[in-house]
C-alpha positions as CSV (number, residue, x, y, z in Angstrom):
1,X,233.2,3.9,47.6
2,X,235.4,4.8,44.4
3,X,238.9,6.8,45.4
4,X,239.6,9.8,43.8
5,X,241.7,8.2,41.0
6,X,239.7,5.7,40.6
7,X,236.3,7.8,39.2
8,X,237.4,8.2,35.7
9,X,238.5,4.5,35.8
10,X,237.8,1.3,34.6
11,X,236.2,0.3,38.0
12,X,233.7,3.9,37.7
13,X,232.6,2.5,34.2
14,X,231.3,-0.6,35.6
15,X,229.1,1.5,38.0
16,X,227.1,1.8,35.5
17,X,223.3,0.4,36.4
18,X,223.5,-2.4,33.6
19,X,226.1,-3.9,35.0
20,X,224.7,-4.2,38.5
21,X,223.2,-7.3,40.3
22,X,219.5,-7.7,40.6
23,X,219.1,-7.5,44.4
24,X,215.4,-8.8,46.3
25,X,214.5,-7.4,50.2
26,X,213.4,-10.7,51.8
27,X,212.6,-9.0,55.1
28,X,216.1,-8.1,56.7
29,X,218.1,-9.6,54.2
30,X,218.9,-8.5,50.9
31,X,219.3,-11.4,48.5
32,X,221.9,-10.5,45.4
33,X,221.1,-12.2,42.2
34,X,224.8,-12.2,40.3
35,X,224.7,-11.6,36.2
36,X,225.7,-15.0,34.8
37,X,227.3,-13.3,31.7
38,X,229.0,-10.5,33.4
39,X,233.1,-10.6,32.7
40,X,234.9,-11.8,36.3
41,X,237.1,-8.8,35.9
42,X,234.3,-6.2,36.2
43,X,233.1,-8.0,39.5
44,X,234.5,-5.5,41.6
45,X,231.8,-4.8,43.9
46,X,232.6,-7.0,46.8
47,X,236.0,-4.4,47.3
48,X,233.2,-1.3,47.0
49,X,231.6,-2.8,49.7
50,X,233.6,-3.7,51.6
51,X,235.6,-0.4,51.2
52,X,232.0,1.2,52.4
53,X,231.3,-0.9,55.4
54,X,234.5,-0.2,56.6
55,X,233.8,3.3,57.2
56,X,230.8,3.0,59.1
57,X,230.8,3.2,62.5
58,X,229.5,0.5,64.5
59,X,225.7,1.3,65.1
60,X,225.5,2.0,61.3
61,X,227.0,-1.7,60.9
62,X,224.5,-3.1,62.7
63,X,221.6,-1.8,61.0
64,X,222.7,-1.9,57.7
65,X,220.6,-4.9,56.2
66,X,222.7,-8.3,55.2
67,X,223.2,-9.5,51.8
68,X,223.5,-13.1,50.9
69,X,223.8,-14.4,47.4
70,X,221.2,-15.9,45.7
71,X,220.4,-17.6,42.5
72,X,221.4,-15.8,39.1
73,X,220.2,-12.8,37.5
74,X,217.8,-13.7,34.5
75,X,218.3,-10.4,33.4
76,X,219.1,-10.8,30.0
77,X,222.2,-8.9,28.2
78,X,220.7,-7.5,25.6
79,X,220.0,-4.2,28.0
80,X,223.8,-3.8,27.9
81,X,225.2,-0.3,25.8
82,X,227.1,-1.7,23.2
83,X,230.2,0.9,25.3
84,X,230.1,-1.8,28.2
85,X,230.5,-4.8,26.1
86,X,233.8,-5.4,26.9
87,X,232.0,-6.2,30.5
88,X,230.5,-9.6,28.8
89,X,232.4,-12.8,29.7
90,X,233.5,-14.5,26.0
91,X,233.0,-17.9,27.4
92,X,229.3,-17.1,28.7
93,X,227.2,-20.4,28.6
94,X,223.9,-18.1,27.7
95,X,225.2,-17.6,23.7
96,X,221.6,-17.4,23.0
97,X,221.0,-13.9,24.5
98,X,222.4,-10.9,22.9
């Protein structure tokens, strides 16, 4: 959940669906696959969620599925608008995707 000064920020920008972890339903859990090339200082998310989950009550808490990390993305970053490549981490180990 963005705060009003945040939605014409740096963290809104990142919102964008490109930038987003692949994420798998495995029954009740929801397994996030992370982007291995995606800069550390666009990883964000965890405080949106946590920011969300803190204003549910506690029945919406409990059925709100889990999420667990999984293994990484292989989503490649070549689906990236040339606008969010500052989101690209410069020491990514996967040089040969563009």
């Amino acid at each position: 959940m963005l705060r009003e000064g945040e939605k014409n920020g740096k963290l809104a920008t990142t919102l964008h669906p490109a930038l987003m972890s692949s994420e798998e339903s495995e029954g009740e859990v929801i397994v996030v696959r992370p982007l291995k090339w995606r800069d550390k200082t666009v990883n964000d998310f965890q405080q949106l969620d946590t920011r969300w989950m803190d204003g549910l009550s506690a029945q919406q808490k409990r059925q709100t599925a889990k999420r667990v990390a999984g293994q990484d993305s292989c989503r490649d970053k070549s689906v990236l608008p040339r606008d969010l490549a500052f989101a690209i981490r410069s020491d990514s180990e996967d040089e040969g995707q563009t």
